[in-house]
Every structure is written in C-alpha cells, then in structure tokens.
One Martini backbone bead per residue (centre of mass of N, CA, C, O) as a GRO file, in nm:
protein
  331
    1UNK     BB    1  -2.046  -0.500  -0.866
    2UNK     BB    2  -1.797  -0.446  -1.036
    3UNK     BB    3  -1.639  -0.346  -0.776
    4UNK     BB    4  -1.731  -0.573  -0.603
    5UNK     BB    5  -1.482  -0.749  -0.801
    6UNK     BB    6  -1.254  -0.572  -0.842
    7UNK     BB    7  -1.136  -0.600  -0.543
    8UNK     BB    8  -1.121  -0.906  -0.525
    9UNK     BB    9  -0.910  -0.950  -0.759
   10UNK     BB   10  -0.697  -0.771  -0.562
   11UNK     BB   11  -0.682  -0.921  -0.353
   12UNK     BB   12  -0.614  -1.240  -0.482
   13UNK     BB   13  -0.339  -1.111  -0.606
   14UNK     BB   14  -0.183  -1.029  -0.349
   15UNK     BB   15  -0.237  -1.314  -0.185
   16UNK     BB   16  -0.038  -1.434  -0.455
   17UNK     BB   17   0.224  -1.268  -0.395
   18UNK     BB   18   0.274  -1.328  -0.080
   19UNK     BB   19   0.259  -1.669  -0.168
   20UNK     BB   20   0.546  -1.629  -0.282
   21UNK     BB   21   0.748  -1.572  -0.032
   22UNK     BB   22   1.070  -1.528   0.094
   23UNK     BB   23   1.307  -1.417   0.384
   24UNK     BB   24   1.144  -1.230   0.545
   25UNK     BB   25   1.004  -0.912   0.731
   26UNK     BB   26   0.749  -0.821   0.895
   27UNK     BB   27   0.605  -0.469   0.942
   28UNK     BB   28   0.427  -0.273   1.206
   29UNK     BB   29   0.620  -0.105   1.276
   30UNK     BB   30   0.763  -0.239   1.547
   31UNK     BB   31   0.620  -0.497   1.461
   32UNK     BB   32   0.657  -0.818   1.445
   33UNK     BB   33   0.659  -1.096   1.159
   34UNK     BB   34   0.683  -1.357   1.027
   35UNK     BB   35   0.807  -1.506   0.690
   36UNK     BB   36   0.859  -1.616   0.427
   37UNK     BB   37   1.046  -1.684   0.213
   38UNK     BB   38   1.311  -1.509  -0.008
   39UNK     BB   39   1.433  -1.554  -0.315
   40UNK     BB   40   1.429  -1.273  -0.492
   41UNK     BB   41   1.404  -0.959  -0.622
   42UNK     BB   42   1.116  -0.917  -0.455
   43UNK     BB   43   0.969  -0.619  -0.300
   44UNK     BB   44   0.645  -0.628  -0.103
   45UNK     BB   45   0.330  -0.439  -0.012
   46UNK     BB   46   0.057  -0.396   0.260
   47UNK     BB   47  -0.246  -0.178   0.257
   48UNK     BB   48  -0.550  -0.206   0.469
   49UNK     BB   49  -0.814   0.018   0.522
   50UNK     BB   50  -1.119   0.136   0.765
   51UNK     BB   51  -1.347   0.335   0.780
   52UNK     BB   52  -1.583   0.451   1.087
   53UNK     BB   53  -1.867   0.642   1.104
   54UNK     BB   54  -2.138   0.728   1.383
   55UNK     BB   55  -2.476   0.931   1.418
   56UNK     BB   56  -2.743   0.932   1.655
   57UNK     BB   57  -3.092   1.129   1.713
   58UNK     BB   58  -3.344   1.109   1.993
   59UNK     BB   59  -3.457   1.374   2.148
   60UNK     BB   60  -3.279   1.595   2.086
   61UNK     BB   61  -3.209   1.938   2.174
   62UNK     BB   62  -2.962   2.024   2.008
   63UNK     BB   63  -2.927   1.873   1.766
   64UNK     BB   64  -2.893   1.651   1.479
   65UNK     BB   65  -2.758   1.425   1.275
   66UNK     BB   66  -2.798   1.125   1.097
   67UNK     BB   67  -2.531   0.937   1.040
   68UNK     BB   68  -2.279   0.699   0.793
   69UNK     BB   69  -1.964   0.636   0.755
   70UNK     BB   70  -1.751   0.505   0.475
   71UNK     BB   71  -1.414   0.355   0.433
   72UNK     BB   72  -1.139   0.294   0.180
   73UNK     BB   73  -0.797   0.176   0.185
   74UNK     BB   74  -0.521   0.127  -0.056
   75UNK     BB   75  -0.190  -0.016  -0.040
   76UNK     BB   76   0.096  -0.075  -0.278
   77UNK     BB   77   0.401  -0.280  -0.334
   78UNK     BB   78   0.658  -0.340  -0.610
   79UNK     BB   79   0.986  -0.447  -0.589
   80UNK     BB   80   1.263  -0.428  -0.813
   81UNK     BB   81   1.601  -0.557  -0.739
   82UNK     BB   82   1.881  -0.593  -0.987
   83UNK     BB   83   2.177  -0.407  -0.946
   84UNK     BB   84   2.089  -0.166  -1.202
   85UNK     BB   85   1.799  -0.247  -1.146
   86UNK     BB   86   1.480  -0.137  -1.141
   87UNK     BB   87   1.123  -0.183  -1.000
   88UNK     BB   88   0.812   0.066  -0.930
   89UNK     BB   89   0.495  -0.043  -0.800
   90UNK     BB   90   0.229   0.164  -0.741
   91UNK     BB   91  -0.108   0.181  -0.519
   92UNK     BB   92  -0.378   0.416  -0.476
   93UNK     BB   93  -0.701   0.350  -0.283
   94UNK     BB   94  -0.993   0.567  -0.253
   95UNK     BB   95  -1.310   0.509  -0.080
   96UNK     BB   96  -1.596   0.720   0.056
   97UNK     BB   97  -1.900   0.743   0.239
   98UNK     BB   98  -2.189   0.943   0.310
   99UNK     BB   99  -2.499   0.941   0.564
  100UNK     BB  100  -2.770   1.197   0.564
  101UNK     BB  101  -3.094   1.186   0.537
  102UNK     BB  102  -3.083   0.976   0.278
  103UNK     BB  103  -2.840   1.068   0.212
  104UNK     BB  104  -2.539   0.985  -0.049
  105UNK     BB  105  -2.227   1.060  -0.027
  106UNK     BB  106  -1.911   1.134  -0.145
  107UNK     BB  107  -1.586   1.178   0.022
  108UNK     BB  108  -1.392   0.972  -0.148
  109UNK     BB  109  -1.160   0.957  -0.462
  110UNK     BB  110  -0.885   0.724  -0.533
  111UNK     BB  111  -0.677   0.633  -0.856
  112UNK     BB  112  -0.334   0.498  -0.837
  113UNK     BB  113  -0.082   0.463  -1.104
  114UNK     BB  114   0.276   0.373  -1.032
  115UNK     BB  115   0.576   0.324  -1.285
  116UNK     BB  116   0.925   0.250  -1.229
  117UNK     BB  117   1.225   0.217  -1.477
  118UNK     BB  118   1.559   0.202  -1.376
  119UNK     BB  119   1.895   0.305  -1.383
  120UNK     BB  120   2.237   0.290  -1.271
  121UNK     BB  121   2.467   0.558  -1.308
  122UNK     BB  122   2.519   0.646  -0.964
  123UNK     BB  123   2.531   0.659  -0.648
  124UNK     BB  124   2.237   0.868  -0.710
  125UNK     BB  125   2.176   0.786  -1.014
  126UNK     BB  126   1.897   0.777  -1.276
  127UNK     BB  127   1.780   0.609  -1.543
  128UNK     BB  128   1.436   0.619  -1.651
  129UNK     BB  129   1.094   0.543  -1.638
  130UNK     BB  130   0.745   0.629  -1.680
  131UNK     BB  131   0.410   0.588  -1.521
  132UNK     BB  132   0.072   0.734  -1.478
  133UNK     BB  133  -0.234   0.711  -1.311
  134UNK     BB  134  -0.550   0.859  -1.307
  135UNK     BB  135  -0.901   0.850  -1.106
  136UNK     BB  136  -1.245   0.734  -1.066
  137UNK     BB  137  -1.448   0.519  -0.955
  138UNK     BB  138  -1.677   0.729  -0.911
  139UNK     BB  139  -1.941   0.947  -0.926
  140UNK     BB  140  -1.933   1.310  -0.916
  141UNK     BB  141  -2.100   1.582  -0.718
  142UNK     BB  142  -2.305   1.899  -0.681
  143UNK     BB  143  -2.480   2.086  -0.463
  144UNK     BB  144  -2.424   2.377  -0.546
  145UNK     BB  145  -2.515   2.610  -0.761
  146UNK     BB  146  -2.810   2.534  -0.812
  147UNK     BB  147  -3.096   2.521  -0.916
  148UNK     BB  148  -3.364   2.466  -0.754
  149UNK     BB  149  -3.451   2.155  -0.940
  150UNK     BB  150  -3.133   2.108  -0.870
  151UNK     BB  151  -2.970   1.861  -0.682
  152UNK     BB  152  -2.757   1.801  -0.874
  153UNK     BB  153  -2.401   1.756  -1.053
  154UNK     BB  154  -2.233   1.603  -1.271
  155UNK     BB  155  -1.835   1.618  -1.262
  156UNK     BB  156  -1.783   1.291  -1.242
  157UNK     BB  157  -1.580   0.991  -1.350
  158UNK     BB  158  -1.485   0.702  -1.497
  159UNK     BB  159  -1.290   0.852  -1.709
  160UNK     BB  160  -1.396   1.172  -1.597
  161UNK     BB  161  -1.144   1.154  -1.569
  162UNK     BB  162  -0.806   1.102  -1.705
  163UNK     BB  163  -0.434   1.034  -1.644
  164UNK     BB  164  -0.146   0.967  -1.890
  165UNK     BB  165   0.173   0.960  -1.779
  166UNK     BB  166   0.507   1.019  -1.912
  167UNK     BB  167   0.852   0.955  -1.824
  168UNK     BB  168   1.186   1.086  -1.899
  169UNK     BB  169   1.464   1.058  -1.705
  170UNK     BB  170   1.622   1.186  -1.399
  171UNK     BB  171   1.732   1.046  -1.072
  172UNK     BB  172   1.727   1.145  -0.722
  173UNK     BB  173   1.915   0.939  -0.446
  174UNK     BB  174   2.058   0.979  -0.115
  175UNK     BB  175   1.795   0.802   0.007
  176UNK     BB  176   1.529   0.563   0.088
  177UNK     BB  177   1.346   0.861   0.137
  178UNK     BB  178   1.434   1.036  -0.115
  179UNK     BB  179   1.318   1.194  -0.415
  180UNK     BB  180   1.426   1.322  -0.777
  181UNK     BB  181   1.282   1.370  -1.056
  182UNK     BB  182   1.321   1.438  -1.403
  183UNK     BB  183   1.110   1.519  -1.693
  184UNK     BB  184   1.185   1.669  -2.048
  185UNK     BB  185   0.993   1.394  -2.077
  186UNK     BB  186   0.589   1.407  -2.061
  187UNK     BB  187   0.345   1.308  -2.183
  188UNK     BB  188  -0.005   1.334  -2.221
  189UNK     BB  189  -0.328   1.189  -2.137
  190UNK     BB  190  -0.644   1.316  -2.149
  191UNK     BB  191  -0.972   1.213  -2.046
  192UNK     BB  192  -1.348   1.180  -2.142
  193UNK     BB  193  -1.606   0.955  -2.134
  194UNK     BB  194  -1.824   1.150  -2.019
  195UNK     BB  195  -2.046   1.412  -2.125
  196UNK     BB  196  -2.181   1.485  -1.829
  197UNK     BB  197  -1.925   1.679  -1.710
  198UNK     BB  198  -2.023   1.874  -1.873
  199UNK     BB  199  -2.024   2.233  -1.776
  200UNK     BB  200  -2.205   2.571  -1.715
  201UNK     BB  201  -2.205   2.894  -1.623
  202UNK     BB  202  -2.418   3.095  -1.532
  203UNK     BB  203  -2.520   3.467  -1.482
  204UNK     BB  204  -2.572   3.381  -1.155
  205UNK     BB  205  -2.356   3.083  -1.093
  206UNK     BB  206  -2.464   2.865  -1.212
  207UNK     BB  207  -2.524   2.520  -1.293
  208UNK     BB  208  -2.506   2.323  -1.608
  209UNK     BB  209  -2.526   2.103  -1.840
  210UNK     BB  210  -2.280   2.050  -2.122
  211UNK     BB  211  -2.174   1.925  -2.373
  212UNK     BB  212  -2.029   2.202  -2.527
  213UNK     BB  213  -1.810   2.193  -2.296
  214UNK     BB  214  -1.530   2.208  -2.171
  215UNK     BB  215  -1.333   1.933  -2.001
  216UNK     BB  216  -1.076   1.901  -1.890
  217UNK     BB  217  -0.916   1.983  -2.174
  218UNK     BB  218  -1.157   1.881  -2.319
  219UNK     BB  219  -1.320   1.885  -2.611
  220UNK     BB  220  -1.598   1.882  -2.798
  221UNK     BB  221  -1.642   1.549  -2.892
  222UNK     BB  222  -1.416   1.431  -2.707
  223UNK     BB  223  -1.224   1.189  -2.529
  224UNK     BB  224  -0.895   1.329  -2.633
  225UNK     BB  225  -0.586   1.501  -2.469
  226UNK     BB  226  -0.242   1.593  -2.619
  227UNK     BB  227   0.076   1.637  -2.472
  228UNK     BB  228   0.391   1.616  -2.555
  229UNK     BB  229   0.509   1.864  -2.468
  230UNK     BB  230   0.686   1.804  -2.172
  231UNK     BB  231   0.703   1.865  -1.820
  232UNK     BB  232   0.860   1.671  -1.505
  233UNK     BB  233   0.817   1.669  -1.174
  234UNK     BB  234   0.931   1.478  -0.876
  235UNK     BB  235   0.871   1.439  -0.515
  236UNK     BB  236   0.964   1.187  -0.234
  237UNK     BB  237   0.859   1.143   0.102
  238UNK     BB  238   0.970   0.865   0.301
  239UNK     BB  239   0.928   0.858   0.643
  240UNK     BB  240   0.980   0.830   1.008
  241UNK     BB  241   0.945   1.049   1.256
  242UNK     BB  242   0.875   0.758   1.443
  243UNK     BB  243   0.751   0.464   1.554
  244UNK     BB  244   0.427   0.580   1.517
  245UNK     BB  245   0.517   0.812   1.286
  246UNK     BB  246   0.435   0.870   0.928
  247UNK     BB  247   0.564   1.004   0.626
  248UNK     BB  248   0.373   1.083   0.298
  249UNK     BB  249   0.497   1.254  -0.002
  250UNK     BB  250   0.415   1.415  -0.308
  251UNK     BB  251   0.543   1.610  -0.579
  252UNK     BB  252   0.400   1.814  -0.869
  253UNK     BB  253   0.483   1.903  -1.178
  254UNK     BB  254   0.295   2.012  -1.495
  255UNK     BB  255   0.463   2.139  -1.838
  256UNK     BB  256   0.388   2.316  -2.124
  257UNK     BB  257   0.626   2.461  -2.354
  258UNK     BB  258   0.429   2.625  -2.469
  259UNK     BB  259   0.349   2.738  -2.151
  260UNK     BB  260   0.484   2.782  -1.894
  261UNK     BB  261   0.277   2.960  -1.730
  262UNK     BB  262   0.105   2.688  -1.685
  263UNK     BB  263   0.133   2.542  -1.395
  264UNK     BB  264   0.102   2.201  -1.242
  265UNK     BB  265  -0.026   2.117  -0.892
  266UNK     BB  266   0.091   1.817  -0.669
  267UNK     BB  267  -0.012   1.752  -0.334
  268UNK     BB  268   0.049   1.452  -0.144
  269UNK     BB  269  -0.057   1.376   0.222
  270UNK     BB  270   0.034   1.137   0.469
  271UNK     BB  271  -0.033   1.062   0.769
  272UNK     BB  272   0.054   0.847   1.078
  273UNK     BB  273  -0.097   0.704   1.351
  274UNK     BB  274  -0.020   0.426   1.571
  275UNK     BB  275  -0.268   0.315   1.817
  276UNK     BB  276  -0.206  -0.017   1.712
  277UNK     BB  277  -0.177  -0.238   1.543
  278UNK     BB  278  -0.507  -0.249   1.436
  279UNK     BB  279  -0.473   0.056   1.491
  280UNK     BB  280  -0.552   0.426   1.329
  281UNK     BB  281  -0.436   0.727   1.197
  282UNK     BB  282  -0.530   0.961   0.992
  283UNK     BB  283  -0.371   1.230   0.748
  284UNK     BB  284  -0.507   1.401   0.498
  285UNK     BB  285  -0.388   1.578   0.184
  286UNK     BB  286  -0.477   1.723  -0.095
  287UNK     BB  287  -0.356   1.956  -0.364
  288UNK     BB  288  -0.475   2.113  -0.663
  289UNK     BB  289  -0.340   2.295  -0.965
  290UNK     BB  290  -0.570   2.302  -1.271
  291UNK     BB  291  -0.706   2.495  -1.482
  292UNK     BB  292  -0.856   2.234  -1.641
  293UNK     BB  293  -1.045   2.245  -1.349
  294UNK     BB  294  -0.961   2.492  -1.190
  295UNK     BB  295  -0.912   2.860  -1.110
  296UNK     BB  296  -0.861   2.703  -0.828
  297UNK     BB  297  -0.775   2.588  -0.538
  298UNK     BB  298  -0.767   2.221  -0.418
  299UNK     BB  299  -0.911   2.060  -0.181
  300UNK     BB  300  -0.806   1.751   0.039
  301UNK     BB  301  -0.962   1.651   0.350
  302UNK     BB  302  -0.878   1.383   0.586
  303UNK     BB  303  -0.971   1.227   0.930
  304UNK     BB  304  -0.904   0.900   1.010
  305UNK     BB  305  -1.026   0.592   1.246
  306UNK     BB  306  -0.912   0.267   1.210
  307UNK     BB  307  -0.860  -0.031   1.060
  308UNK     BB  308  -0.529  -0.199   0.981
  309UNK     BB  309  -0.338  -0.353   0.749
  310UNK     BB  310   0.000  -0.486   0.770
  311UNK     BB  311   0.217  -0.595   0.489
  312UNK     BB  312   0.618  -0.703   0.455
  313UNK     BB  313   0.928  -0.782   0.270
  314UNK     BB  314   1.071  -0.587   0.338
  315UNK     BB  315   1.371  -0.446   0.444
  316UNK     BB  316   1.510  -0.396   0.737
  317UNK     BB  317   1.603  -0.155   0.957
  318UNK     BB  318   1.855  -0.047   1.178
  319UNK     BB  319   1.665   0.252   1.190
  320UNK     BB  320   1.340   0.352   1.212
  321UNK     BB  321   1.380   0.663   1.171
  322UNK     BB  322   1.583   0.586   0.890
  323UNK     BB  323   1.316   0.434   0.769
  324UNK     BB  324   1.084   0.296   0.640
  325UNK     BB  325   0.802   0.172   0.634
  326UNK     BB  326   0.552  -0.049   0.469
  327UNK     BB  327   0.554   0.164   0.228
  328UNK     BB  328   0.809   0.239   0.073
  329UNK     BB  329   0.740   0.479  -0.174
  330UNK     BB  330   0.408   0.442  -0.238
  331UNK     BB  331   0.443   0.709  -0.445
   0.00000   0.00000   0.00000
C-alpha cells in the first residue's frame, strides 16, 4: 500500500510540473508533439515504461515452467538554467517481480536521485555541488548457499542500505552530451536500518541471519557509517547513436584518503532501442564493485521490450545524432 500510495504522489507532482510548461516541443525520438509553452527558466522531461511477459505450459513434453514477470521504469528529470547558474535534478526508478510455480521473486529495485547545483566559471567549466542518494524500494534475499531448512534470507531492504553522497568540486562539459564531475571534497553516508540485512558465512559456504556482523561497512550497533575525507569523479555519457538507438552511461569511483587502495567503481548504462512511438527495447546494466557489499564484483544485467511514455521540453537539436534524447542527462 506504501508503494502504490508513493506512486501515485510522483505521477500527480510530475503531471502538476508538465502543467505549468509553455513553448518547447516534445519529443519521442524523431516523433514530435506540440506542447503548452514555457515561460520559465526550468526544461523538464518524463520517462515511464511497463515490461511484461508470460509464459504457461500445459501437457508440454518438452518441459518448462509458468512464469510471470512484471516491471516498471521511470526517469525523470527537471533541469533549470539562467545565465550562469544552472541546477539539475535527475531521478532513476526501477522495480520489477517474476513469478515461478507460486514463488514470486524481486528481479529489479533501484531508486536513485542526484543533484547538482553549478556555477558557469568558463566556457566549459563550472564550480558545482552535489548530492546522490541511492537504495533500494522493497526487501531483497538470496536463494542459494543456504541450510537445507531455510528458504530464503533476507540480504537488503529500503534503507538498508542506504547512501548519501555530497560533492564540491569541478565539472568539465565540452558538449551537452558528455560530462566530467570531480569533487576533492565527497563525504558519503551509508545507512543500515533493518539489522536483519546483517548475515555471517558459516565454515560450509553457507549464509545464516546474524546480527552482530558489519552490513555494507556499518558496525554492528549502529544505523550509520561516516566517511568524510573523500574523493568522487563521475563521467556522464549522453547521446542518440542513430535516430531510434540511444545510449546513457555514468561511471562513479569513490575512495577515501585514507585507504586510497581501496577505491569503489559503479557504471549504470542503458542502451534504448524504439521500436514504435509506444513501444521500445531497453539494455540495462549496473557494474559494481564495493568492497563493503561483496568482495567479488556485482553484475545486473535486464533486457526488456514493453510499453513506454516520453514526454520532454527541453529545447530540440538541430542534429538529432548530436542531441541528446528525451531524458538528456538522465543520470
């Protein structure tokens, strides 16, 4: 109830953003429609996509299971600029279950939002500030290397973790798909607020609930893990390949001085193909390797084809190959 309640309150602030706009154009890819004009000084845009698919086997000789899968997308983003001051205000939304012979499994869960407050200091750089937050919507567990006795076991949660970065520093933008941030000031602030997320690896391989073990670099004990003296880049990719393929990619590196061998990488990219105005294909996939969440690198990996909405007012190129899309900057 939570959720559909969370939902709804961003559809209807979105679609309250979208009606105060007046004079831009949106844009599907290549297709256009009018829209109310904008007076202000704010270009904002909408993305939101369902994926479904089924399959049910009945006397089937060659064997296979029914299944049930359902996601949702959304991308968001409001962007204002007047003279040298700019502020860009982006958000990542994505939840999505499969259902399996009665067992119903999370298969997606990222919410991301950033922030960022710029200052025009040269035709291609500013002095800026930041925030990120990431974490996850809905409970996740592991399935496997488990007792014999226990199903599942519990390994996040919203807000376990949780991650709160701020950033000063430098950005270089040579063109208004690429990007290159770098804060020398970056402290982070990792969350854990269900001790249920803490598990302990037993002498056999297998994973059992404990709460007294260290979660994603927070102690046992506590909700919050400090790191202040720290380092953040980020690099931002953003442009159409072709007229119907698009492509959005951001890598993170972030270490503190203290260890600097220690050093955390995180690339989200999204490949984007469409397929009609309202249909289209998406490739994701998450990087990430975290010493404080696992000591091999984590992959996430979707590919799916399904119904989607764009609506933008940000100012059309006049080169679509050398614009971005409807989401530019997305991340």
């Amino acid at each position: 109830m939570k959720k559909l309640l969370y939902t709804t309150v961003c559809w209807l602030s979105l679609a309250h953003a979208f009606g105060q706009d007046s004079t831009r154009i949106t844009t599907n890819f290549k297709d256009t429609v009018a829209v109310k004009p904008d007076t202000s000084y704010w270009q904002k845009s909408f993305s939101g996509g369902i994926n479904f698919n089924q399959a049910s086997f009945s006397n089937w000789s060659g064997g296979g299971v029914n299944s049930v899968s359902l996601g949702a997308v959304v991308a968001a983003r409001a962007f204002y600029e007047k003279e040298k001051m700019s502020w860009d205000n982006t958000a990542d939304l994505q939840l999505g279950y499969v259902t399996q012979v009665g067992t119903t499994r999370k298969a997606a869960d990222q919410l991301i939002l950033i922030s960022v407050l710029g200052r025009k200091i040269a035709p291609k750089w500013d002095l800026f500030v930041s925030g990120t937050f990431n974490t996850f919507f809905a409970p996740g567990y592991r399935y496997d290397k488990l007792p014999a006795d226990q199903p599942r076991l519990k390994v996040s949660n919203f807000f376990a973790p949780a991650q709160l970065t701020f950033g000063v520093g430098v950005a270089y933008r040579p063109n208004d798909w690429f990007s290159l941030r770098m804060s020398p000031v970056a402290p982070r602030f990792t969350f854990v607020s269900d001790d249920a997320v803490r598990v302990r690896e037993l002498s056999d391989g297998t994973f059992v609930a404990d709460p007294t073990q260290v979660a994603y670099g927070v102690q046992p004990g506590r909700k919050m893990r400090t790191e202040w003296l720290a380092f953040q880049l980020q690099t931002v990719i953003n442009r159409n390949l072709t007229q119907n393929i698009a492509l959005n990619a951001r890598y993170q590196l972030f270490t503190v001085y203290e260890n600097l061998r220690n050093v955390n990488h995180r690339l989200d990219l999204l490949l984007t193909a469409k397929v009609s105005r309202y249909l289209n294909t998406t490739f994701g996939l998450i990087a990430l390797y975290n010493k404080d969440f696992s000591s091999s690198l984590q992959i996430q990996q979707t590919l799916a084809i399904g119904l989607v909405y764009n609506i933008s007012s940000f100012r059309q190129k006049r080169d679509p190959l050398k614009s971005t899309d409807p989401l530019p900057g997305r991340f």
